[in-house]
N, C-alpha and C positions, 0 to 999 in steps of 0.2 A: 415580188415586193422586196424591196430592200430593206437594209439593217437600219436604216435610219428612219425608215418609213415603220417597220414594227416597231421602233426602241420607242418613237414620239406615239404610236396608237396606244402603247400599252403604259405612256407616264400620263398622256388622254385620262386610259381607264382608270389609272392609282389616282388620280386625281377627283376622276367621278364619283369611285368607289367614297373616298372617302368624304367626300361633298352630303352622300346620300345617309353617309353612317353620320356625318353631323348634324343630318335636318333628321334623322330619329330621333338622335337624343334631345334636339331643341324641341323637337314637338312633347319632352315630356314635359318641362316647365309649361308649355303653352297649353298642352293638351288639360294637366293637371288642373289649373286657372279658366279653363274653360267648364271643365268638370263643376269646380269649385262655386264658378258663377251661375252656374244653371240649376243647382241644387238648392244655393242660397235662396234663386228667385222663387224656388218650387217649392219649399218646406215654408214659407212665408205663409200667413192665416189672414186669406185675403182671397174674394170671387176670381177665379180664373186657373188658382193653382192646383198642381196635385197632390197638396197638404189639404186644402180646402176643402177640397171635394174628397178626402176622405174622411174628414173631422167633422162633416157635416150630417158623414151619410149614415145610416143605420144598418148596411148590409152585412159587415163580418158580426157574425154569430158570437154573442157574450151567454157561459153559462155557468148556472150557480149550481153545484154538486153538493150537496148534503148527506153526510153521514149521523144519522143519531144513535146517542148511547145510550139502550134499552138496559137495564137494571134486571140479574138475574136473581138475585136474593133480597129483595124488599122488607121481606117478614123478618129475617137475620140481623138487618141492621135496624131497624125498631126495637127487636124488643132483645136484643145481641150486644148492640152496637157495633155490630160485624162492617167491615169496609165492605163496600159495594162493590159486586160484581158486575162488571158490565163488558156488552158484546153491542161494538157498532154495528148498524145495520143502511144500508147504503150502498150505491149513492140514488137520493131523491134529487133529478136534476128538472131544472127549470130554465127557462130560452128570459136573457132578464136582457136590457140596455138595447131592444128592437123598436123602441119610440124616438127617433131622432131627436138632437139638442133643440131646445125652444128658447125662444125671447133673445134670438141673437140679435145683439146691438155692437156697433163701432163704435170708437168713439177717437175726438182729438190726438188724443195721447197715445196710438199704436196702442192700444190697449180692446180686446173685444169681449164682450161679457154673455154668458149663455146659462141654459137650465137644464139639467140634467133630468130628462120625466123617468120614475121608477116604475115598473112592471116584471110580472113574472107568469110564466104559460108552461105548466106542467107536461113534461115531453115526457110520456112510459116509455118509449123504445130505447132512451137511455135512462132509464130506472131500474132498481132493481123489483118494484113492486108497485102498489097503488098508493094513491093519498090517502086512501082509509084506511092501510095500516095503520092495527095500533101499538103504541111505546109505553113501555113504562118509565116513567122520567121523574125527575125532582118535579115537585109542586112547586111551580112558578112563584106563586102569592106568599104559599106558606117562607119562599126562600127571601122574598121582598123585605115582609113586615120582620122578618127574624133578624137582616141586616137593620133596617130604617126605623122601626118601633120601639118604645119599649116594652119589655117581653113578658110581663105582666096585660099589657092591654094585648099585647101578640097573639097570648095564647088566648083572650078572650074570643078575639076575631076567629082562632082556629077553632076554637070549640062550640064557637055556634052554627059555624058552618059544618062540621064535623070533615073538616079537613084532616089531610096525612101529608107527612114529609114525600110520598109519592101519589104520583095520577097516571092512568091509563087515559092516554089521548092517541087520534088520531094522527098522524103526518102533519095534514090539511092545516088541523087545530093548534098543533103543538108551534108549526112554525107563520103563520096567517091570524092565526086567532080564536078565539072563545070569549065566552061568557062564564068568568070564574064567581061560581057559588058563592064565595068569602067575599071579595073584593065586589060581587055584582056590577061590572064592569068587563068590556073586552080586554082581553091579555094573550099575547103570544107573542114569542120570541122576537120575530119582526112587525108585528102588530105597531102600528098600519104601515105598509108598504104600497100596494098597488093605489096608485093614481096620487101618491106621495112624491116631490120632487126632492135633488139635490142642488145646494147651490141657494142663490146664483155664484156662478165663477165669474171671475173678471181675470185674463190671462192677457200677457203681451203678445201682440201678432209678429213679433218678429222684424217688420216694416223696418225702425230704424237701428236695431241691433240684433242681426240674427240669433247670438248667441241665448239671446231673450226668449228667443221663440218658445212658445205654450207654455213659461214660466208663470207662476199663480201669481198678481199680485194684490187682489183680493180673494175671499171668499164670506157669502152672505155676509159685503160690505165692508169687513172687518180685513186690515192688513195683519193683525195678531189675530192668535183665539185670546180665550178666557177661561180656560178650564183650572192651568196648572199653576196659577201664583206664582210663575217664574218665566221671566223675559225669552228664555233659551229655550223652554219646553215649549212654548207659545209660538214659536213662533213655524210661520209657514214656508217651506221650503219647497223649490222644485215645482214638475208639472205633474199632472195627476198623473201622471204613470204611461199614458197613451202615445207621448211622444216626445222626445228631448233637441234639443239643441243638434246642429252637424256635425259630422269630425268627429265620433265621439274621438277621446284619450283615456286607454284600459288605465291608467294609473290616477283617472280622476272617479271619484265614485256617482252613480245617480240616485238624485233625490227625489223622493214625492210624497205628497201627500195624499193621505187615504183619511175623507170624514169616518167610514166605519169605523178607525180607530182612535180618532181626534186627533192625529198627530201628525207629524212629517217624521219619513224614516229615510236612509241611506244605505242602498245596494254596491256591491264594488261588484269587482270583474271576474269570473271564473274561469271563463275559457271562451273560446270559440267553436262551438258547434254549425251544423248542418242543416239547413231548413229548407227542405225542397227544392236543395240548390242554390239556395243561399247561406252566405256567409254572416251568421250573424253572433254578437257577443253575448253571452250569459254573464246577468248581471243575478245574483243573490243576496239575500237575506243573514248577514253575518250574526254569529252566535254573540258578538258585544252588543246588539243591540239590543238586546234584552237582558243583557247581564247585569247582575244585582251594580246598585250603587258602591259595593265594597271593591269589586272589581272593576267597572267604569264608573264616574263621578259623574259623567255629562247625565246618567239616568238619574239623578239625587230629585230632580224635580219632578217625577214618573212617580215618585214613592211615595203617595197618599197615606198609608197606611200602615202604619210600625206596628201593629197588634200581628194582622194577617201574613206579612213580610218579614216577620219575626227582626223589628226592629232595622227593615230594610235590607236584610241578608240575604234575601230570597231570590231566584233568578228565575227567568220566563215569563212575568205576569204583570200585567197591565191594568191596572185596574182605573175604567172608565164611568164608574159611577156620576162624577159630577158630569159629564159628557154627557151621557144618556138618561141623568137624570133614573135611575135604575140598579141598582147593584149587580153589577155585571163584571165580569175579569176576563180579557182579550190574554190570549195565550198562541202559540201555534200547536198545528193539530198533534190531538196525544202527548202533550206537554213538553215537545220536542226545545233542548233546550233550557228546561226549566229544573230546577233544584230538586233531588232527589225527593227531597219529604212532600211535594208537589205531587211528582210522578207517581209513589208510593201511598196515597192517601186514597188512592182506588186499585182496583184488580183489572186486568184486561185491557190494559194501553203498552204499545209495542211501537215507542217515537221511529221513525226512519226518516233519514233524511233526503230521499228520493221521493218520497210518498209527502211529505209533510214539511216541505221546506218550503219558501216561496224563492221565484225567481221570474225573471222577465225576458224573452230576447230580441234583442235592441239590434239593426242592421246598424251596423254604421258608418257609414256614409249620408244617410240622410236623419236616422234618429228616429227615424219610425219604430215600435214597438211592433212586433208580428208575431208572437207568443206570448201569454202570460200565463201564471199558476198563481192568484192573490188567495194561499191557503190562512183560515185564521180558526178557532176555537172559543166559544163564547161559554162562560165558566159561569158559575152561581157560587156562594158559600152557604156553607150550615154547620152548624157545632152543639157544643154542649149546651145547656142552658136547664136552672134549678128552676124557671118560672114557666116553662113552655114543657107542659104536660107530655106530649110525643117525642119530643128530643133527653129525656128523664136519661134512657141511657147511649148516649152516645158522649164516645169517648174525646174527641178530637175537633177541633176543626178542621172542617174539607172542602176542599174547592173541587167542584162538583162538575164533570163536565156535559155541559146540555147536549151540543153538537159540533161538528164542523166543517168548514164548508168550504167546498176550492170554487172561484172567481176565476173561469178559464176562457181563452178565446185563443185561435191559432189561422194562422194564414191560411185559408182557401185556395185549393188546386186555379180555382180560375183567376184569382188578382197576384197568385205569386207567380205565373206565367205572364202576367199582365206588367209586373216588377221587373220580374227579367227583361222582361221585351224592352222595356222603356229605360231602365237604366243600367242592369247588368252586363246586357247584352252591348250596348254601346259602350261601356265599359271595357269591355274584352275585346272590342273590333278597335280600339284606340289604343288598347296596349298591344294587340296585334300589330298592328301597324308599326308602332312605333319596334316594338323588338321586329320587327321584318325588314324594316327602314338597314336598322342598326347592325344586324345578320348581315342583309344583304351586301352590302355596303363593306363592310368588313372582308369578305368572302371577298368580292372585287376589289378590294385595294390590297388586300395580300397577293391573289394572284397575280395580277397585274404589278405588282412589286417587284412577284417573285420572276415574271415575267420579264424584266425590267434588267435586272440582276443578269439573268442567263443569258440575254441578247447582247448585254454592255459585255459579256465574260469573254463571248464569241467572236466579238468584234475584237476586244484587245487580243484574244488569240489568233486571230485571222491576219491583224497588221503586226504582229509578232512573226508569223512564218514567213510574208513579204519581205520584211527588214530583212 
């Protein structure tokens, strides 16, 4: 072979080389946009997609963990006015959200509306114990009529039922229901739940604005609530939590709305963790959103209650009475978060914020949620009071905590294999490609350069010794 014949083989290969390093890198805009468009069409809430047919289906496993705080000095704080000793006991977990959405409708407007049916099916092999354990707890009724009465008639009601600021209840009872002596009527924490729905939800399918997709923009009918006498607290935000828009961007926070707590809240970005091999974002529960009004002003409309709040100064506590219609105060578990005279107004809570924080994690690339932890604490109050014969000496008012409860679900070994397969894994054989494209490519246009180089060197030295 001659010089002329390798010098043109090898400007051939710098040529191909680099032909083939250029359709790498082109294929990343194209690959990307390809990506882009198929994930669009899939996250869409519409028959045929694989948004659809998970949002429809009932199979990942939702469960409710309960910890209750059993009361070890009951006699102390009667007739003491001793702060209450308390030891969680926990976790009572229950298999809840295994009844598929109901009364799905389309409609016009990219918009589809469903019902949320409630159930719960006590699981013992993740229990610590049975449903007939019993707690000792604040009296429910007694804590009702001491918020909502006046305490003259209050303590009538208590004394003819010969009620106490504490009851010995069951699990079952405490969190399902009774028949309270005073009130003669059913009562318990979640009383009624089973064969109770939520909703209806009216959500955007995404159809003509992805970034819409699973956004609320009804709930039972209403675009606003009504609880907070203010436009900003009222209003509804984000999807329920199960799934967000594509693309996420770690520098935008996510929204959602949770009816438990009447509101809509906002999670930011933590980090990116590991999820059976996937790469998904932690999204959490930041310490301002529950920080007193004096600290953030957007909670000014959260603040019902300038007695309990000490004038709104207080941080950690929710108070959802006109919500539920109940005197109830939404906290996170063990008062994580909340104002010392909070934390302090019992014995035996120890906040962590790995144990008791809430968070979500969010893949993203399509927005799918594939872990949650929705932890919350459902609170009572009781205080002093000269007309309520049992309460004669207690010194303080205290928000009392009933229980709390984590709201968990976590990707399943068989659908996050099912994830990879469909979308990671084409993932990584695309950007294979493409970094192989661009490797290879590169590699043959150097050599073949360098090739290029040597033979031109050879020749000019070769008609150098001729001359």
């Amino acid at each position: 072979m001659t010089c002329c014949d390798q010098r043109c083989g090898l400007i051939t290969g710098t040529v191909l080389g680099a032909l083939i390093a250029v359709l790498g890198v082109i294929l990343i805009p194209v690959g990307n946009l390809v990506i882009k468009n198929t994930v669009n069409k899939e996250v869409v809430l519409e028959e045929g997609t694989m948004a659809f047919d998970t949002w429809t289906s009932a199979d990942i496993s939702v469960y409710r963990q309960f910890w209750i705080f059993d009361v070890q000095n009951p006699y102390d704080v009667l007739t003491q006015g001793a702060k209450p000793k308390l030891q969680q006991k926990g976790p009572y977990t229950y298999k809840t959200r295994f009844i598929p959405k109901t009364n799905i409708t389309f409609y016009a407007n990219d918009t589809v509306s469903f019902v949320l049916p409630a159930g719960a099916i006590f699981d013992s092999s993740m229990s610590v114990g049975s449903e007939e354990d019993v707690i000792t707890s604040l009296n429910l009724a007694v804590a009702g009529v001491y918020s909502f009465l006046d305490h003259k008639l209050a303590n009538w009601f208590i004394n003819r039922s010969n009620s106490s600021l504490f009851q010995n209840r069951t699990v079952r009872e405490l969190l399902w229901g009774y028949k309270d002596p005073m009130l003669n009527s059913m009562l318990g924490v979640f009383y009624p739940y089973n064969g109770t729905n939520d909703g209806p939800y009216t959500v955007f399918t995404g159809k003509d604005d992805v970034n819409k997709v699973a956004t609320i923009d009804r709930w039972q009918g209403e675009k606003s609530l009504s609880y907070w006498n203010d436009s900003y607290c009222n209003m509804i935000n984000g999807t329920d939590g199960a799934s967000f828009a594509p693309f996420l961007d770690k520098k935008k926070p996510l929204s959602f709305f949770s009816s438990d707590i009447c509101r809509s809240i906002s999670t930011v970005y933590e980090g990116t963790v590991d999820l059976k091999g996937i790469d998904v974002y932690r999204y959490v529960l930041p310490p301002e959103a529950l920080e007193s009004p004096v600290v953030n002003p957007d909670n000014q409309c959260y603040c019902t209650d300038t007695i309990v709040t000490k004038n709104c100064t207080m941080a950690g506590l929710l108070d959802i009475s006109s919500c539920r219609g109940s005197p109830v105060y939404i906290s996170l578990p063990h008062f994580l978060y909340a104002s010392e005279d909070i934390l302090h107004g019992v014995e035996g809570l120890s906040p962590s914020f790995d144990e008791h924080s809430i968070f979500m994690d969010v893949e993203p690339i399509t927005g799918f949620t594939l872990r949650f932890a929705k932890r919350l604490q459902l609170n009572m109050l009781y205080g002093p009071s000269e007309d309520i014969t049992i309460l004669d000496k207690i010194k303080d008012n205290t928000i009392f905590p009933i229980l709390w409860v984590n709201e968990t679900a976590i990707l399943d070994d068989e659908t996050a294999d099912l994830f990879k397969k469909e979308l990671i894994s084409q993932l990584d054989l695309l950007e294979g490609l493409q970094i192989g494209l661009i490797t290879a490519g590169s590699i043959i246009f150097v050599l073949c350069l360098i090739g290029v180089i040597v033979v031109s060197m050879k020749t000019t030295s070769k008609n150098k010794m001729i001359g």
